[in-house]
C-alpha positions as a Markdown table, in Angstrom:
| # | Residue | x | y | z |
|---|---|---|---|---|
| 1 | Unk | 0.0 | 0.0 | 0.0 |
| 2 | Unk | 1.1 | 3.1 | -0.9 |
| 3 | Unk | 0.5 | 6.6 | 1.0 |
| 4 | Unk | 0.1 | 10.0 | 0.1 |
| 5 | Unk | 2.4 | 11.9 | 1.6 |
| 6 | Unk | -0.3 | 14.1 | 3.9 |
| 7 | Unk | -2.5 | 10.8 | 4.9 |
| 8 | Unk | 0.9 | 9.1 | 5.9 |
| 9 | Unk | 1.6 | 12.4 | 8.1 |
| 10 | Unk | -1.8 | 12.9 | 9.1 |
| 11 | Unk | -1.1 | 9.0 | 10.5 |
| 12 | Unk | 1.6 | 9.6 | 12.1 |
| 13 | Unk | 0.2 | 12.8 | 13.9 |
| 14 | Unk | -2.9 | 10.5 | 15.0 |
| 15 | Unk | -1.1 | 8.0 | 16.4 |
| 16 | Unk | 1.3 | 9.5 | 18.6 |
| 17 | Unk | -0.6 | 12.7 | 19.5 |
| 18 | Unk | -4.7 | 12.1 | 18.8 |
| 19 | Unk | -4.9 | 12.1 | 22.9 |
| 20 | Unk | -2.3 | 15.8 | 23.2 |
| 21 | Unk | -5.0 | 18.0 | 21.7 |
| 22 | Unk | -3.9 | 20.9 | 18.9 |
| 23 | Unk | -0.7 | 21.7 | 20.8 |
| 24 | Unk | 0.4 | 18.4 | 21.0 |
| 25 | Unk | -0.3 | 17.8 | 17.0 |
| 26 | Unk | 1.1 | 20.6 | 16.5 |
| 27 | Unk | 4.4 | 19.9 | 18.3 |
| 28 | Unk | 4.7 | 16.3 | 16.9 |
| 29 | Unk | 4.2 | 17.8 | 13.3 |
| 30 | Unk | 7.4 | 20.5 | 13.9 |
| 31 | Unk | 9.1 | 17.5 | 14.9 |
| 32 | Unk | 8.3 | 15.5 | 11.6 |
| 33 | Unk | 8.8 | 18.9 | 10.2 |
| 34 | Unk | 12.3 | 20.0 | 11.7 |
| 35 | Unk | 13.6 | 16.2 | 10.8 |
| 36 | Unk | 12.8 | 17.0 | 7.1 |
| 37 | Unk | 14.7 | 20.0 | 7.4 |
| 38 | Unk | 11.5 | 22.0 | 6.7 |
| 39 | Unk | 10.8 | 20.9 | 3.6 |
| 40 | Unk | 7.2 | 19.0 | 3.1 |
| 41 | Unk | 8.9 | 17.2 | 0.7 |
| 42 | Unk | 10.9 | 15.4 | 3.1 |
| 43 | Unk | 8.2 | 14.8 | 5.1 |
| 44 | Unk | 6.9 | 11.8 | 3.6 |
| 45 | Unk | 10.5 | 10.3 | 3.8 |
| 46 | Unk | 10.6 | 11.1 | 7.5 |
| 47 | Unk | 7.3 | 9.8 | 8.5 |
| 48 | Unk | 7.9 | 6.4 | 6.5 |
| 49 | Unk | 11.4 | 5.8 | 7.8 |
| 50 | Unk | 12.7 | 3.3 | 10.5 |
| 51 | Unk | 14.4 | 5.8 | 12.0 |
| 52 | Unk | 11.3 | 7.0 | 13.2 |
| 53 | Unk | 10.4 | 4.8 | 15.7 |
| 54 | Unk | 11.5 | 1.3 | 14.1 |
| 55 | Unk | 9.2 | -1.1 | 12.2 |
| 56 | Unk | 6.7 | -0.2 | 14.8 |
| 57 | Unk | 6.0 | 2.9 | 13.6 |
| 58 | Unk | 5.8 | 1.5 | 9.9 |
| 59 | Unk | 3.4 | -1.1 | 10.8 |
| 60 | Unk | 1.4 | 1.3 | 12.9 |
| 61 | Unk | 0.7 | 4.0 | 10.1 |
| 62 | Unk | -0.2 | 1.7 | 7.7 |
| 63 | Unk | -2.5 | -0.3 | 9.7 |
| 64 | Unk | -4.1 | 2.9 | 10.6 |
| 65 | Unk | -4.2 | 4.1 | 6.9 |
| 66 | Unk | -6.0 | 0.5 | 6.1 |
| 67 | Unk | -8.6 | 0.6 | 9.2 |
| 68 | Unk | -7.9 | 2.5 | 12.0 |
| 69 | Unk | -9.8 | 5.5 | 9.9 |
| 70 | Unk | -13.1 | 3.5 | 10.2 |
| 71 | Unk | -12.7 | 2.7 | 13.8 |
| 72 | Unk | -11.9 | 6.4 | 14.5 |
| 73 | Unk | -15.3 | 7.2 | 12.7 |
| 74 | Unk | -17.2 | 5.2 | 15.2 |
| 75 | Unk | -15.7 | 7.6 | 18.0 |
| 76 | Unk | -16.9 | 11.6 | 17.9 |
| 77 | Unk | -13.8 | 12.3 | 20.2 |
| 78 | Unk | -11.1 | 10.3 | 18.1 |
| 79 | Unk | -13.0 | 10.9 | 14.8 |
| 80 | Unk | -12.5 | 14.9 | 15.9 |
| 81 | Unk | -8.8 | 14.3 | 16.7 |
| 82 | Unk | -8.3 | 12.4 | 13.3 |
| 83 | Unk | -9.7 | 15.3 | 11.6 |
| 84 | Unk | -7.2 | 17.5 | 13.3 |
| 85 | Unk | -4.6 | 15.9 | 12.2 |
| 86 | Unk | -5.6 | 15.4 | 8.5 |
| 87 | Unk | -5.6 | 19.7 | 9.1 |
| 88 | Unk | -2.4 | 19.9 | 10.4 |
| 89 | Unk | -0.8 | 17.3 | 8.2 |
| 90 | Unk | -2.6 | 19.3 | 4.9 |
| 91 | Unk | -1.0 | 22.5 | 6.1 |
| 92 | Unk | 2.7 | 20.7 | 6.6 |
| 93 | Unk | 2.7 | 19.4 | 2.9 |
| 94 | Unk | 0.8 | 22.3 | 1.4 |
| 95 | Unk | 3.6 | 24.7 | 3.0 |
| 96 | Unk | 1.6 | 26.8 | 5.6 |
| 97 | Unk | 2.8 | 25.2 | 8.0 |
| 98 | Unk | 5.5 | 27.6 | 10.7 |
| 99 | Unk | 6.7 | 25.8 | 13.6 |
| 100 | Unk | 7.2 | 27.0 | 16.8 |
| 101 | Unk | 9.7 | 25.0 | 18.4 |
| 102 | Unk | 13.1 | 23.4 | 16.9 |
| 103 | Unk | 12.6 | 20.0 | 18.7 |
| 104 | Unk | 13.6 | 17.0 | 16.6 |
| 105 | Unk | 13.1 | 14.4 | 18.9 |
| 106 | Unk | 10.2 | 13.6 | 21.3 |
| 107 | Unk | 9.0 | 11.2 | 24.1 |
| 108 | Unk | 6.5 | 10.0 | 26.3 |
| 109 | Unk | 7.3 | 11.3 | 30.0 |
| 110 | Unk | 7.1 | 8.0 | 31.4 |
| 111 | Unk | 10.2 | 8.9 | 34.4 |
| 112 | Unk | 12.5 | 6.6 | 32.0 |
| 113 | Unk | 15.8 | 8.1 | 31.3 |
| 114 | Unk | 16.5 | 8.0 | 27.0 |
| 115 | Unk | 20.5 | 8.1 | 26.3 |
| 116 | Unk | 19.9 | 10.5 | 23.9 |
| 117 | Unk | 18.4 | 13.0 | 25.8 |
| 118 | Unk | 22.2 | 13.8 | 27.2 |
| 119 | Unk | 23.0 | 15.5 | 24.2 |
| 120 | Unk | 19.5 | 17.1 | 23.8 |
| 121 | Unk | 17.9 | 20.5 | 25.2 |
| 122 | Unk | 14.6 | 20.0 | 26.7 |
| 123 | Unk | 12.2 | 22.7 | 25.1 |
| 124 | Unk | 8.7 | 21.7 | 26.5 |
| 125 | Unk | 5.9 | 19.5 | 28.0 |
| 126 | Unk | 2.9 | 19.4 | 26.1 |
| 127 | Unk | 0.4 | 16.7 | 27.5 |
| 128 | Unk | 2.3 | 13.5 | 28.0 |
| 129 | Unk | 4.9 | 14.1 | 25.9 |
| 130 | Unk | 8.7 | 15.9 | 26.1 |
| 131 | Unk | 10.2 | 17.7 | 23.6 |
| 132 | Unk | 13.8 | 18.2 | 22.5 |
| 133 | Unk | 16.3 | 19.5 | 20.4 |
| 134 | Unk | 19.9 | 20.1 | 19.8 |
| 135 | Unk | 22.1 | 21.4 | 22.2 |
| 136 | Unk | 23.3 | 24.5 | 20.0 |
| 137 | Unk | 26.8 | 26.5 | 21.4 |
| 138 | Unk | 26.2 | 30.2 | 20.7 |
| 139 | Unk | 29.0 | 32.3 | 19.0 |
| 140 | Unk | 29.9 | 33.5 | 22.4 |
| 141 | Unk | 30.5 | 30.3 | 23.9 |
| 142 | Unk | 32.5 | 28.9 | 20.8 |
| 143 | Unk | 35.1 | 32.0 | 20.9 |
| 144 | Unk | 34.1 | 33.2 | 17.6 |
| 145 | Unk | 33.3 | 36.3 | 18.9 |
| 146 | Unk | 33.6 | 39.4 | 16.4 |
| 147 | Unk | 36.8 | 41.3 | 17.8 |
| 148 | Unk | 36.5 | 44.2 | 15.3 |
């Protein structure tokens, strides 16, 4: 099965932020985003690779492309998140999207300590969910200071 890149996005978004509200779809979208390096056309690339979340993820988005859409019909709350997510994902790919955060990286707050995270900044809590991003130096703190 084959996606389109906004229903494979719009997937994504559903299932790991359908419970997070707007800001949380949001967040995980700049996320997707800020891994393509902010081009939607990268975003299909990101959403379908391993590197997301492992096969997992893969197996996830296209079971929900196949049927988790029907089941989320049956639901008024879930069928309201999913078309949430279809918005968002539509304005990602369609280029309206701005995000608000640089995180690239994101995780349930579950009190479990991710190696990662050591060479991460974290940059929010939205809902269940942390949010991080490169530690960055600033120009100061590298010594390339402008010494006119």
């Amino acid at each position: 099965m084959t996606l389109s890149p906004t229903l494979a996005l719009a997937c994504l978004l559903y299932i790991e932020a359908r419970g997070e509200g707007e800001d949380g779809i949001r967040m995980v979208a700049a996320v997707a985003y800020n891994r393509a390096f902010g081009d939607p056309a990268n975003v299909y690339a990101v959403c379908m690779s391993r590197a997301w979340n492992g096969e997992r993820s893969l197996r996830a988005i296209r079971r929900m492309a196949s049927t988790g859409i029907r089941q989320a019909k049956r639901n008024p709350g879930e069928w309201q998140a999913w078309l949430l997510c279809v918005q968002v994902a539509t304005e990602v790919m369609q280029g309206d999207f701005v995000p608000y955060t640089r995180a690239t990286h994101f995780h349930a707050d579950d009190g479990r300590e991710r190696p990662w995270t050591k060479r991460m900044i974290c940059v929010g809590l939205v809902g269940r969910h942390l949010f991080w991003e490169e530690k960055r130096l600033d120009a100061d703190v590298r010594g390339e200071v402008d010494r006119g």
